[in-house]
C-alpha positions in Angstrom: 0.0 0.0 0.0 2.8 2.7 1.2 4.6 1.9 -2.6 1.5 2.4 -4.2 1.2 6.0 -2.8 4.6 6.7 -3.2 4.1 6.3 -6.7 1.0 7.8 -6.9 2.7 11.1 -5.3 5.6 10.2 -7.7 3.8 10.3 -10.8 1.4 13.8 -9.6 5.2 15.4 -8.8 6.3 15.1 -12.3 3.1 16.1 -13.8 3.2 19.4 -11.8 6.8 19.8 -12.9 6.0 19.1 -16.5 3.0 21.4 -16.4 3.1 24.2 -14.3 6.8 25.2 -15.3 7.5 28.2 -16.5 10.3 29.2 -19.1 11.3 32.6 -21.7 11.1 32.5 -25.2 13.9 31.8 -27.5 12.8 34.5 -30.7 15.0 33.8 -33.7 14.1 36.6 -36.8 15.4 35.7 -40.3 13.9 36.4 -43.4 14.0 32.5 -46.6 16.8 33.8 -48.5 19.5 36.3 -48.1 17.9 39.9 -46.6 18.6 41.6 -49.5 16.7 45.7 -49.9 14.2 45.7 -52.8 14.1 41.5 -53.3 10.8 40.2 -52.6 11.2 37.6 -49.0 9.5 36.7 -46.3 9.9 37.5 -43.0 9.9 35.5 -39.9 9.7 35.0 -36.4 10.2 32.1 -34.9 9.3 31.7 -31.2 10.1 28.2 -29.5 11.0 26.6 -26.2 8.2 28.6 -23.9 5.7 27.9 -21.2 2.5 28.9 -20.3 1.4 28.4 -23.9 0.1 32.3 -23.6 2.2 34.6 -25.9 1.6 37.4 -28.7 3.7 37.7 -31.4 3.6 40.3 -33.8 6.0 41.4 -36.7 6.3 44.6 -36.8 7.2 47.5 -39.8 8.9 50.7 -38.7 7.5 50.0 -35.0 3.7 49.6 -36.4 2.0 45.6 -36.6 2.0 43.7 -39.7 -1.8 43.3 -40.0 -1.6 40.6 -43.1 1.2 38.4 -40.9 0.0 34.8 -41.2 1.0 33.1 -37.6 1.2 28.9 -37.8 -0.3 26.1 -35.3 0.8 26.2 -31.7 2.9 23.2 -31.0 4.2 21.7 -28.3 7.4 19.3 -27.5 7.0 15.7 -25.5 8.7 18.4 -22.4 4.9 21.1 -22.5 7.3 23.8 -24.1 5.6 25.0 -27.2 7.1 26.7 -30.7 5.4 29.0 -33.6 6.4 30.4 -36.2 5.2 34.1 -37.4 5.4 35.2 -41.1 4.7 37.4 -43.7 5.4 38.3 -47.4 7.5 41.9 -47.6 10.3 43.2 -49.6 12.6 46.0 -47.7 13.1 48.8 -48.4 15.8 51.6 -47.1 14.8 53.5 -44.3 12.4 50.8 -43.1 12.7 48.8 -40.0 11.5 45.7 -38.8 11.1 43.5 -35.9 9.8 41.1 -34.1 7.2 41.9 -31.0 7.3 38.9 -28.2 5.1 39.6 -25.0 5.3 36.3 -22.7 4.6 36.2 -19.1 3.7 40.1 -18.8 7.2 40.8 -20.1 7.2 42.3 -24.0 10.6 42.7 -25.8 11.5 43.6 -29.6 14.0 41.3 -32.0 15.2 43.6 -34.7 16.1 42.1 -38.2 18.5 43.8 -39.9 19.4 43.9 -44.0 22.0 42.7 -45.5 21.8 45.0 -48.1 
């Protein structure tokens, strides 16, 4: 009976662990092919490794949101941490900025992506 509940309090523990964790973002930015000004790409943001599965991602043009950004499935790893991938057709210009918009956990920061001209 007393190894039966230790494995029942066993099992709960690492469901609690697996599911209740918490953990940042990675954001990568990168556009398919070389970044180049006036070349028609895509640009994207990809957000993986995070839990709560409660995020917003936006990609962003001179500091305003990307309203036609298409944003894929929420997935999740055997581990609960979850991945997506943000995206949208563009092609830079000079003068232009762009970024990527992450707010997880109450916490918002901005990935720039940068030209390679």
């Amino acid at each position: 009976m007393k190894a039966r509940i230790y494995w029942m309090v066993g099992i709960l523990f690492l469901l609690e662990s697996s599911v209740s964790k918490e953990s940042s973002p990675i954001v990568q930015v990168y556009t398919e092919t070389a970044g180049f000004l006036g070349k028609n790409n895509i640009l994207l943001c990809h957000v993986s490794n995070f839990q709560p599965p409660v995020i917003q991602v936006d990609l962003l043009r001179n500091g305003v949101t990307i309203q036609t950004a298409n944003q894929s499935e929420m997935v999740f790893e055997v581990d609960w941490e979850y991945y997506l991938t943000k995206y949208v057709a563009f092609v830079p210009q000079k003068g232009e900025s762009y970024a990527c918009s992450v707010t997880h956990g109450g916490i918002s920061r901005t990935f720039a992506w940068e030209a390679e001209m």
